[in-house]
N, C-alpha and C positions, 0 to 999 in steps of 0.2 A: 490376924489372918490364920485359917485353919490349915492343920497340917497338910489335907487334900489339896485345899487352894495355894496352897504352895506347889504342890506336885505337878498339878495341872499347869499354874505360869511356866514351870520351867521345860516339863515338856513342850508349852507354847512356843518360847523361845530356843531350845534344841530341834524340835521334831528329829533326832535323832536315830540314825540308821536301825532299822528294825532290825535286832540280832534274834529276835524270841523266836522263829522255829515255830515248831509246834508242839512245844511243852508248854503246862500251864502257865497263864501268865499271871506273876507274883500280883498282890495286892496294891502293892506301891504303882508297879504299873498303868493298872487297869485307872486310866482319867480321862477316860470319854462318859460325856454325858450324854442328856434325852437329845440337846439338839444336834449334836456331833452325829448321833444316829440317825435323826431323820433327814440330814443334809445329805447322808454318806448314800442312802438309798433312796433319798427324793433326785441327786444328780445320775445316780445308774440306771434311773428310770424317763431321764429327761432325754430321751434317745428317738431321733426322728423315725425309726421302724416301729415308732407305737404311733404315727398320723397313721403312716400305710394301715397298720393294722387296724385303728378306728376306721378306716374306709370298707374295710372287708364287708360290713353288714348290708351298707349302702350297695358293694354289688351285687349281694348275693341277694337282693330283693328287699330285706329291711327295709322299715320306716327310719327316720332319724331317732323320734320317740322308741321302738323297740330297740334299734340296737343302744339307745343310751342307756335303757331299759336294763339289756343283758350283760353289758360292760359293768354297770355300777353292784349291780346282784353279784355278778361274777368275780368283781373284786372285792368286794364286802367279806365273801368267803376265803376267797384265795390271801387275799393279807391277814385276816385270822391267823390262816395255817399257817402264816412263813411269820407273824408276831409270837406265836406259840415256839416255832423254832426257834428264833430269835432268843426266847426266854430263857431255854436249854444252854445256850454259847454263856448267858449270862452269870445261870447258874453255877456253871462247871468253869467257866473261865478256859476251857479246851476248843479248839480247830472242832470241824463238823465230821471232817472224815476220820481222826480221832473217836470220836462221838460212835462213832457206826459201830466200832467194836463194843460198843454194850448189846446189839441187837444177833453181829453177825460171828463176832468173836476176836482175836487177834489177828489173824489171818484170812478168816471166811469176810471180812470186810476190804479184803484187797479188791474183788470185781466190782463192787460201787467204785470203792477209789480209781480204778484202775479208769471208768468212766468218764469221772469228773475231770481225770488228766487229758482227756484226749479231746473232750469235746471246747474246752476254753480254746482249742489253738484254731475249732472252726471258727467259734464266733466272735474272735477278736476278727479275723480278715472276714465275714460278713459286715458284721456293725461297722468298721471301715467303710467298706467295699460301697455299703448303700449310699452314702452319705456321698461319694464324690462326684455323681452329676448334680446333684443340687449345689455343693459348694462349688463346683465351675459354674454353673448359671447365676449362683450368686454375684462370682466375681467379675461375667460377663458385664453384668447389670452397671456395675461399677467400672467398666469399660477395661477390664483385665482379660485378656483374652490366651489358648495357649493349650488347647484339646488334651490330646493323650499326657504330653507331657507335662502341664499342670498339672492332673489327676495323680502323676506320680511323686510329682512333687510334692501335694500335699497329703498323699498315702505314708511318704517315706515323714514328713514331717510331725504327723501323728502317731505313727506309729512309735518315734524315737521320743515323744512326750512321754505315751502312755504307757509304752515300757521302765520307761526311767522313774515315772511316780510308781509304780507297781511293785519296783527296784528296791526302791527305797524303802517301800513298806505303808504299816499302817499309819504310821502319823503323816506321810507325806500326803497319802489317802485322804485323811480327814482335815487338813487342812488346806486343800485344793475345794473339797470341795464344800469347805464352810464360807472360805472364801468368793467363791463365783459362782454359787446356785445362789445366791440371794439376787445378783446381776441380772440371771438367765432367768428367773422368774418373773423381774419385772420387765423384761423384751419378751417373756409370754404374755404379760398380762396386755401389753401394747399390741401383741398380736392376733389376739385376741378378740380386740375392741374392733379394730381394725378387719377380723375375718365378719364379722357379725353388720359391721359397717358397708361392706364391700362386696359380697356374699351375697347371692339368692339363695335363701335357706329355704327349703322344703322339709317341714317337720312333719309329715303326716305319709308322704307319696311310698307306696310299697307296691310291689309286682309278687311276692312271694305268697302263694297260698297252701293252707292245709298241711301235709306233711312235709309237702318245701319248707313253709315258714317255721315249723319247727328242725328240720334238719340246718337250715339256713345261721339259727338262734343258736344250737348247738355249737356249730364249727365255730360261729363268732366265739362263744363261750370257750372255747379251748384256745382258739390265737390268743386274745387278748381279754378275756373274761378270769376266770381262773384258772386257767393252763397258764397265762402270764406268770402271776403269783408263784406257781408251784416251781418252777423252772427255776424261780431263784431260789430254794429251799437247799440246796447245794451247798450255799457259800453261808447260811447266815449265820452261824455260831463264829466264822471267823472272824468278826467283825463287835459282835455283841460281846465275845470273851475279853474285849476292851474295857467294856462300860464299870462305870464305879459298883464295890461292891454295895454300896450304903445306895442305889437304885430300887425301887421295889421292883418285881416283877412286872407288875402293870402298867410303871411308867417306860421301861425297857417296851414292852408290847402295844402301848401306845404310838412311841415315838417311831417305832421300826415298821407296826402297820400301815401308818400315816404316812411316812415318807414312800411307802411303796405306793398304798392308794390316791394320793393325793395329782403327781404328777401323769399316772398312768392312765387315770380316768381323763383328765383335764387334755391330756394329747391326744386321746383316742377319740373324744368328743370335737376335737380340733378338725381331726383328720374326716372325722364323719360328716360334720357340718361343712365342711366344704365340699367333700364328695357331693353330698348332697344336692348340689348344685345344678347337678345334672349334664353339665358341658361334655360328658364323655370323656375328661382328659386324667391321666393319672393324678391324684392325688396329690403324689411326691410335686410333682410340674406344678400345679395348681398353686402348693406354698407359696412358690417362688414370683408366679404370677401374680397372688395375690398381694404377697409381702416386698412386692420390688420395689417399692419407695422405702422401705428399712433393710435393702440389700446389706449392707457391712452389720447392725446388727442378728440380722436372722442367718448371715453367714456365721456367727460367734457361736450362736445359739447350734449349727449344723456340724462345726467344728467341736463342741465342748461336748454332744452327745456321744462322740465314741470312744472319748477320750477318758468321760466320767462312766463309763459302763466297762469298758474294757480292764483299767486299773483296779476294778474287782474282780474281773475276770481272771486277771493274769496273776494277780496275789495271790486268790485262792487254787489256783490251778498248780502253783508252786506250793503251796502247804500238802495239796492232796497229792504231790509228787513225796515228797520226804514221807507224805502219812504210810506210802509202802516199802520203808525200811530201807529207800535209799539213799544212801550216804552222800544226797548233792546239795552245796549252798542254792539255798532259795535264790539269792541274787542269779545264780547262772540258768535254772530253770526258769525265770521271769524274762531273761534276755533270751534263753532258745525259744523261748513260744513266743519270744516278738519277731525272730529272725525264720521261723516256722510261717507264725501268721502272716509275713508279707512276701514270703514263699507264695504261700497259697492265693495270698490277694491278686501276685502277679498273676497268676492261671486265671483270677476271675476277670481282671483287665482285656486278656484278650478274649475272653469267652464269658459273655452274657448268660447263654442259657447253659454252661456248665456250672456258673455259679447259683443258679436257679434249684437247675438238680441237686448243688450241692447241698441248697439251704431246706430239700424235702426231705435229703437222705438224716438231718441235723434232726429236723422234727421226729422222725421216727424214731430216732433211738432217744429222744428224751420222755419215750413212753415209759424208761426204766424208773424214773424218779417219783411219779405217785405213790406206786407200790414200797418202794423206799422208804419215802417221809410217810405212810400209814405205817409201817412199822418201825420204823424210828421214833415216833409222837406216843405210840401206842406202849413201844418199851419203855420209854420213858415218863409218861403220865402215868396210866396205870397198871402195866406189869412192877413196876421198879419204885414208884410215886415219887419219882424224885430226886432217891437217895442211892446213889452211885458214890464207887471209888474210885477215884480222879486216877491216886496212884497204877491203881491195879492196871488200869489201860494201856499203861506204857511198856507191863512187865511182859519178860520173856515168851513167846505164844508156849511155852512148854507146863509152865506153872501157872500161866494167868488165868484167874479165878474163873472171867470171861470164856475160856475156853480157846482152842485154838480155830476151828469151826465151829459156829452154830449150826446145827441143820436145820435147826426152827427154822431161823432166820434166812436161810438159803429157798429152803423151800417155799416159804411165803412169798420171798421176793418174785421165784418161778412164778408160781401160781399168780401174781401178782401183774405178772409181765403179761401172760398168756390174756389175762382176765381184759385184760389194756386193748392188746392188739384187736381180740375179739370186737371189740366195740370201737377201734378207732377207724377214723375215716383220712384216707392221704390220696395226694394227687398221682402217688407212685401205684400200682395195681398188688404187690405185696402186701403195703401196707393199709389196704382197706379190708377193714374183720369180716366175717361173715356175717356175725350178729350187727354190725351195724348196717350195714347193703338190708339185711331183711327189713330191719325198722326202717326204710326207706332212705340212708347214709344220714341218721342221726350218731353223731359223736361223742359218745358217754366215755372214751377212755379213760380222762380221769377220773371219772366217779367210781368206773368199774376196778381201776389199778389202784386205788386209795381202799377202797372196800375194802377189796377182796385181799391187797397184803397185808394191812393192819389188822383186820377180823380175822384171817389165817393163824396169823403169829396171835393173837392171842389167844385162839382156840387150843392151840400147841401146846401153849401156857398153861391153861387151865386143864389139859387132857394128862400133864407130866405132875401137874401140881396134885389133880387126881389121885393119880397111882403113887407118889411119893416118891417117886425119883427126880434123880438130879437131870438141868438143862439137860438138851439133850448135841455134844458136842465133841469135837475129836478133837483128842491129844498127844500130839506125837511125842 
């Protein structure tokens, strides 16, 4: 038996409490393979808010055939981008918000980080939040009956799950979910059978014309196309910094693409073929209609999706807490963002449509993250090709090579942000750009916030490399 395959049994049999922080993690460590990866983001992706989100085409006038059209294009691309990130966690063995100081500096990378901590504590209590009239109608079916106070019953129940693996760390992570996405895939594949069986599929019917159907194609394109994708580009170094060092890049990029696209395509096709259907009734209802002779499975399946989405939520939400120089065990930020998120899940219990608002005000500020990962990808493929000093990241913002701000990187991200909004379309009146109202509310945010910050910052690049000066960055 090889020294690896020793490493690896015995983390099997430990999965011991995650003490690594977010300093590199040693060699000996790193014993996640390609399948530990694609389990780890095929179950964060196994999340009932991608049926809802496959339906979206369906109402906005789509065919079945185009929105499966835009979904499959949209994720093709969008798992590239977060396979490519993915490859950086692999290379460096570092956290992602770590990572950000090669673009923005030691310190100029606190307002990403500063982001990435706020936003995990919305959407741990949305991903909850969606999932508990479907698991009451589940449990109805099953003759369990019990309104509001079921719902909290099984808020608090999940919540203290998905806190407590989150808690625990990375191996508690990848062994939850090597273990039961193998389950939950094949109660999709039964369900499947069973939508297609049960189901009047309408694969041609569309209402959307002219520049409707392409604004229409767009918004799909950013819910659940490649604005899915991009949205987790946040976390993926935290998890890829596992993988063995003796990985190639390509099989890391394989394994990490795949597990995002494979699930997310397959439920958002889910979710659209049954819309399809034409009954007028939501989507979310419709599962359960459909799927009510597998009520106790398709409950497992409604239950596991917030549980396997959020445990990466709240993981890396506690690394991009410590990545701003505060001195708190990850364990007790993994427990205040559980005691946060069901803070805020109670305010969605009694208020529907404030937790509606809340999930438009969530989309609009995750127009920060294009602009981000184009210049995060960009500093790191081809300004840098590669080769970074792991150590220097960690050093003091006074000395660090990195600098204490980048302005590059400050400014690209602006310009990045603006270029976003300009082109985004939202149900909020703020957040709809001008430039996108003129093209008739087509949605290019992300195309225009990945452009425009990654082509910024490297313009910088080239304009500093020019004249022969050094970055361009402040040192206190």
């Amino acid at each position: 038996m090889s020294n690896d395959q020793m490493v690896q049994d015995k983390a099997h049999v430990s999965a011991a409490f995650d003490m690594q922080g977010i300093t590199p993690v040693p060699s000996a460590s790193r014993t996640s393979g390609q399948l530990d990866q694609f389990w780890i983001w095929a179950g964060a992706n196994v999340a009932p808010i991608n049926w809802v989100l496959g339906a979206i085409g369906i109402q906005l006038g789509l065919s079945l055939v185009e929105t499966l059209a835009v979904i499959v294009i949209g994720n093709v691309l969008g798992c590239a981008l977060f396979g490519a990130m993915c490859v950086i966690g692999h290379h460096s063995g570092v956290p992602q918000m770590v990572l950000s100081r090669l673009a923005f500096g030691r310190r100029g990378a606190w307002l990403p980080t500063l982001m990435q901590v706020l936003m995990p504590i919305g959407w741990v209590a949305l991903n909850t939040w969606i999932v508990l009239d479907l698991a009451v109608a589940a449990l109805e079916r099953m003759g369990i009956g019990g309104g509001m106070e079921l719902k909290y019953v099984i808020a608090i129940a999940v919540m203290v799950i998905q806190v407590g693996i989150a808690t625990w760390g990375f191996h508690a992570i990848r062994y939850f979910e090597r273990y039961t996405m193998p389950f939950v895939l094949a109660i999709m594949a039964v369900m499947t059978v069973l939508a297609f069986t049960h189901v009047d599929i309408h694969w041609h019917v569309s209402t959307a014309r002219g520049i409707g159907r392409l604004s229409a194609m767009s918004k799909l394109m950013t819910a659940i196309g490649i604005g899915w994708a991009i949205s987790w580009l946040v976390y993926a170094a935290d998890y890829t910094r596992f993988t063995r060092p003796q990985l190639r890049s390509a099989q890391v990029f394989r394994a990490t693409a795949l597990g995002m696209f494979v699930p997310t395509v397959w439920l958002a096709f889910l979710g659209a073929m049954i819309a399809s259907s034409g009954t007028g009734a939501d989507p979310a209802q419709l599962i359960i209609a459909v799927f009510g002779a597998m009520a106790l499975p398709v409950l497992i399946v409604l239950v596991h999706g917030p549980i396997a989405t959020n445990i990466v939520v709240i993981y890396s939400a506690a690394l991009a807490t410590q990545s701003l120089d505060l001195r708190v065990p990850r364990w007790a930020v993994s427990v205040g963002a559980g005691v946060i998120g069901l803070a805020v899940l109670d305010v969605f219990l009694h208020s529907g449509a404030f937790a509606n608002t809340f999930e438009d005000v969530m989309v609009f500020f995750v127009v920060w993250i294009a602009p981000w990962a184009g210049i995060v990808l960009v500093d790191f493929f081809f300004v840098r090709r590669g080769a970074i000093d792991v150590g220097a990241l960690y050093i003091h913002h006074t000395v660090c090579e990195y600098g204490d701000v980048n302005w590059a990187g400050a400014a690209a991200l602006a310009l990045g942000v603006v270029a976003a909004w300009l082109f985004q379309v939202g149900s909020i009146e703020s957040m709809q750009g001008p430039l996108a109202m003129a093209l008739g509310g087509i949605d290019l945010s992300w195309l225009a916030g990945l452009a425009v910050g990654g082509a910024s910052y490297y313009l910088f690049h080239l304009m500093r490399r020019g004249t022969g000066s050094e970055p361009v960055v402040f040192r206190q």
